[in-house]
N, C-alpha and C positions, 0 to 999 in steps of 0.2 A: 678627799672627796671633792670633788667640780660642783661648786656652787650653783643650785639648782634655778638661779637665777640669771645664768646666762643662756640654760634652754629655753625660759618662758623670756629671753629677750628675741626670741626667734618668732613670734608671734606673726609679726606679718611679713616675713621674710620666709615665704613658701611658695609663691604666684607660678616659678616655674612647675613646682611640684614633680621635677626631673626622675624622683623614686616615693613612692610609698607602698606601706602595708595596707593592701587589702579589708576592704571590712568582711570578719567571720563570724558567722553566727556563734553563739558562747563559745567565742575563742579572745576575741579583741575587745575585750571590756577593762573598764579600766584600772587594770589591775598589771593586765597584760599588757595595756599601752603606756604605763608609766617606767613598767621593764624595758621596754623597746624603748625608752625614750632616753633610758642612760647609757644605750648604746650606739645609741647616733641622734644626735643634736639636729640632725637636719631635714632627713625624710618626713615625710608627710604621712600625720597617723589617722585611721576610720576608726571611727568606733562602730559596731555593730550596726545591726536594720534597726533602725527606733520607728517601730508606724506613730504615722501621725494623729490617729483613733486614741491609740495610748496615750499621748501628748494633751492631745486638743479636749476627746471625752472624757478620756479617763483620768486627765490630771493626773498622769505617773509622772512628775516633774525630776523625781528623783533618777529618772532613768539619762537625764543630762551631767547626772555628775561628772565631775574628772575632777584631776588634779591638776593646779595651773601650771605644774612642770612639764606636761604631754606637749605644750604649742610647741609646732604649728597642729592645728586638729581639726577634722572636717567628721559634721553630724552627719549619717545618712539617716534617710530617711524612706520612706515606705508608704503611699499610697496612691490615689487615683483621683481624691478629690480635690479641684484645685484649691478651695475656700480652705478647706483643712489643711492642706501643706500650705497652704500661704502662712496657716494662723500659727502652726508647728514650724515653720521656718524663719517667723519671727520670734517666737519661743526661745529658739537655737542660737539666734542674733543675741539675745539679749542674755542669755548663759555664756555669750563672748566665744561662741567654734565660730573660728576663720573661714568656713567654708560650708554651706548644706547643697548634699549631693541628696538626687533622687534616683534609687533602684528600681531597675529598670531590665534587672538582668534576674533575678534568682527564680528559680524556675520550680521552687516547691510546693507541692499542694494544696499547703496554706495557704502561701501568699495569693496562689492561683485562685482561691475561693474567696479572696476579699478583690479578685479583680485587678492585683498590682503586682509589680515584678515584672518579670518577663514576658508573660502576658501582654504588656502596656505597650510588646515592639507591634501587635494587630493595630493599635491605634494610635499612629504619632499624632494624628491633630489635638487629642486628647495631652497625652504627654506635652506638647508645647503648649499646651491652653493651664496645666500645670506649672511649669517652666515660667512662661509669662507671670502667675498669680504670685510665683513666690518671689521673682526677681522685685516686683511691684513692692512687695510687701519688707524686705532685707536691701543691705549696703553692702551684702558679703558677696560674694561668687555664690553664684547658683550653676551644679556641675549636675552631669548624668552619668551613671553608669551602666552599660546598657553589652547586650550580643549583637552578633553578626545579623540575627536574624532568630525567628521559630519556626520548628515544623515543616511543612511542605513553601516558606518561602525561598524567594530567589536572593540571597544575600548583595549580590550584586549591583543587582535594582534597589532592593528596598533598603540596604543604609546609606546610600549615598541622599536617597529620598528625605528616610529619619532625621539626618544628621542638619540636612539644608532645611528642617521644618524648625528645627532648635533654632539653628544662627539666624532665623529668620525672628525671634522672639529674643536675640539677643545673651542665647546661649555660649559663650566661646571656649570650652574645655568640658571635653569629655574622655571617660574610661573607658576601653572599647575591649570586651571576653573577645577573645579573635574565634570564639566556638559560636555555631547555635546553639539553641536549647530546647530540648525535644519535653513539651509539655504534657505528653502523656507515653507512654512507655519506659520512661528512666526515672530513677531516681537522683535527686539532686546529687549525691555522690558521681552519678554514673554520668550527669551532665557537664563534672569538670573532666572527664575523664574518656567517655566515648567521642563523641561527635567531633569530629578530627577538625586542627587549629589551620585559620587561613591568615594568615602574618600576613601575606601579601597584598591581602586585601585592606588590612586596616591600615598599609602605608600606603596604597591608591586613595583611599580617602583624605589621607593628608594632604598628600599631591593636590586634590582635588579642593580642598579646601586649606589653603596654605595660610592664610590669617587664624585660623582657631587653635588650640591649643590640644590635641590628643596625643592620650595615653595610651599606652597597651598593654592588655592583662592576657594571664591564660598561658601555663606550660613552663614560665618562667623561673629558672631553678637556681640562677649565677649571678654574681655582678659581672661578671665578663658577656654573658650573653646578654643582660640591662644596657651596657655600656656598648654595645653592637647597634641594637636598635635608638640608641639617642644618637649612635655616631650616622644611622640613616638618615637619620632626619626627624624622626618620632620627637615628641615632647618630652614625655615622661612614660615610665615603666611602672606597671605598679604588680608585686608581688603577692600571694596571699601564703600556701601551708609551709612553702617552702622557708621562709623567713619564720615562723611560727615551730618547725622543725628543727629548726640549724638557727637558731638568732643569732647566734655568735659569728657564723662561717658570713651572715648578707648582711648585718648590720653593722659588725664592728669595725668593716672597713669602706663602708656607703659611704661616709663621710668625706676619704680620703679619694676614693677612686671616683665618684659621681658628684660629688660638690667640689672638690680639689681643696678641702678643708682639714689636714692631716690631724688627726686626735691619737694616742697614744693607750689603748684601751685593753685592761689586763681581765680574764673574765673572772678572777677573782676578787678583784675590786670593785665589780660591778654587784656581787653578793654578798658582799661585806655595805656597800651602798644601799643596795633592798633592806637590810635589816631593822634601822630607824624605820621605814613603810611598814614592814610585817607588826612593828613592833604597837604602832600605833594601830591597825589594821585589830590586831587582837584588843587591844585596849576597847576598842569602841564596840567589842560584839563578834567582828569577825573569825573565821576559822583558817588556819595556816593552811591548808590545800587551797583555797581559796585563791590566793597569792601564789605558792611554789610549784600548782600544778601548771604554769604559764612559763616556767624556767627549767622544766624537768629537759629539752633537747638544750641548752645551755653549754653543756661540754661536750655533745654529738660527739661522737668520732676518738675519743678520747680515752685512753687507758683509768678506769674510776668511774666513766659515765653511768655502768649499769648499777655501782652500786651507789653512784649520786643519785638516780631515777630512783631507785628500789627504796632509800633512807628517804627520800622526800615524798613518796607515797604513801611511807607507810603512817597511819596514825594513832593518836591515841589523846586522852582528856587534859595532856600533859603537852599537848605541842607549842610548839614556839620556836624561836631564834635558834634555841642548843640544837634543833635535830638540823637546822640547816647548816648549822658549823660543824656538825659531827660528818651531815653527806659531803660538806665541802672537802672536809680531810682525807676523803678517799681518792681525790682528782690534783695530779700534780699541776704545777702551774706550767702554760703554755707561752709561747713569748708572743707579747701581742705585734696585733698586726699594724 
């Protein structure tokens, strides 16, 4: 097993952040990000939207957890007020994430009803007046992740506008949905999925701003199509279901093909490694779906997959370690990549 102390010496060795996984709502928690993390040493992980209300009023401090083998890790965060994400992004600082990114992209009802997300592209001065309070406030990267645009605007016009309100407050890297987001007739399923992607637009903005550091999200399903847009000129790529679906197919060769850091990675030894985690994971209260429902696409593609999915689903008062060696013994081994 690779001593889990050569991933948390990656700590701050992320700046270009060339590939990461996406933050998804109860999907990249940390459970799911310590998986992903022994399969590539080097991407760059999100955790979930944490609003800053949570943080700041409600003292849910615990929802900063992780494990220090995740670094490199960037907190997202979630709201509209700058005093409050200043106070929640010093929070974040001092729980040691390398990075707090402000959402600025999710386009769901909720979020829409506290005024933050996607929403927030109506009002960039806001957002930089944001942007500003928390960079004041933290020594880490203060990042955005933001769309194209909302609704009936001109994308055009208004993220070249967006993007120059940020670098004007000292913003220099952002994640950019290459979609709009239609705030009211879709649902947020249907906003990664309807409103059709402008690639081309988010490398005009680069062009356009050639000192800042952007990402591009939205569609992307390959390391061969990641490693097209870094060979454009893009910063970084960042991924979300698709890595979340297939972990094995985009992570376990990131390493080799996007950082040129060749790792040798079998995915049976990556679940023989989970073990020790489930195992503590139950010790302290937890429940085994909790952990293997984040590995069930693990062997995708794979003669065994259906019935390593089907044994890791199924439960009972008795779960633990053995049902995960029993679903493992249904998936031959594959030669890694």
């Amino acid at each position: 097993m690779e001593d889990l102390k050569i991933i948390a010496a990656n700590k701050q060795d992320y700046h270009t952040s060339r590939l990461s996984v996406a933050p998804m709502m109860d999907w990249t928690d940390r459970h799911c990000r310590y998986f992903h993390r022994l399969l590539s040493h080097r991407v760059l992980l999100y955790t979930e939207m944490v609003t800053a209300t949570a943080l700041v009023r409600g003292k849910a401090l615990h929802l900063l957890d992780y494990n220090n083998a995740e670094h490199p890790l960037a907190l997202q965060l979630g709201g509209a007020d700058p005093k409050e994400l200043a106070a929640a992004a010093k929070l974040g600082q001092h729980a040691g994430y390398d990075e707090i990114n402000l959402n600025v992209g999710c386009p769901s009802d909720r979020v829409q009803s506290g005024r933050f997300g996607a929403v927030l592209m109506e009002t960039p001065e806001l957002v930089a007046e944001c942007c500003a309070a928390m960079r004041a406030a933290v020594d880490v990267d203060v990042t955005v992740k933001c769309r194209i645009g909302v609704d009936k605007q001109d994308p055009n016009k208004i993220l070249p506008e967006f993007i120059g309100r940020l670098a004007a407050v000292g913003v220099n890297r952002l994640i950019v949905h290459a979609r709009k987001a239609w705030l009211q007739g879709l649902s947020p399923k249907e906003n990664r999925e309807v409103p059709p992607l402008n690639y081309g637009l988010v490398r005009e903005v680069k062009a356009q701003f050639p000192d800042l550091q952007i990402s591009i999200n939205g569609g992307v399903t390959s390391l061969e199509q990641a490693k097209r847009f870094l060979d454009q000129g893009l910063d970084g790529v960042m991924i979300g279901r698709a890595v979340y679906h297939r972990p094995y197919d985009l992570l376990a060769q990131a390493d080799d093909l996007i950082f040129e850091q060749p790792r040798n990675i079998d995915a049976h030894d990556v679940v023989h490694q989970m073990l020790p985690y489930i195992e503590a994971h139950l010790e302290s209260g937890g429940k085994l779906h909790q952990v293997t429902r984040h590995m069930l696409g693990l062997f995708n593609g794979q003669a065994g997959a259906r019935k390593w999915r089907r044994t890791l689903s199924e439960q009972s008062k008795k779960d633990g370690p053995e049902r995960v060696l029993k679903a493992l013994g249904y998936v031959e081994r594959r030669e890694a990549a």
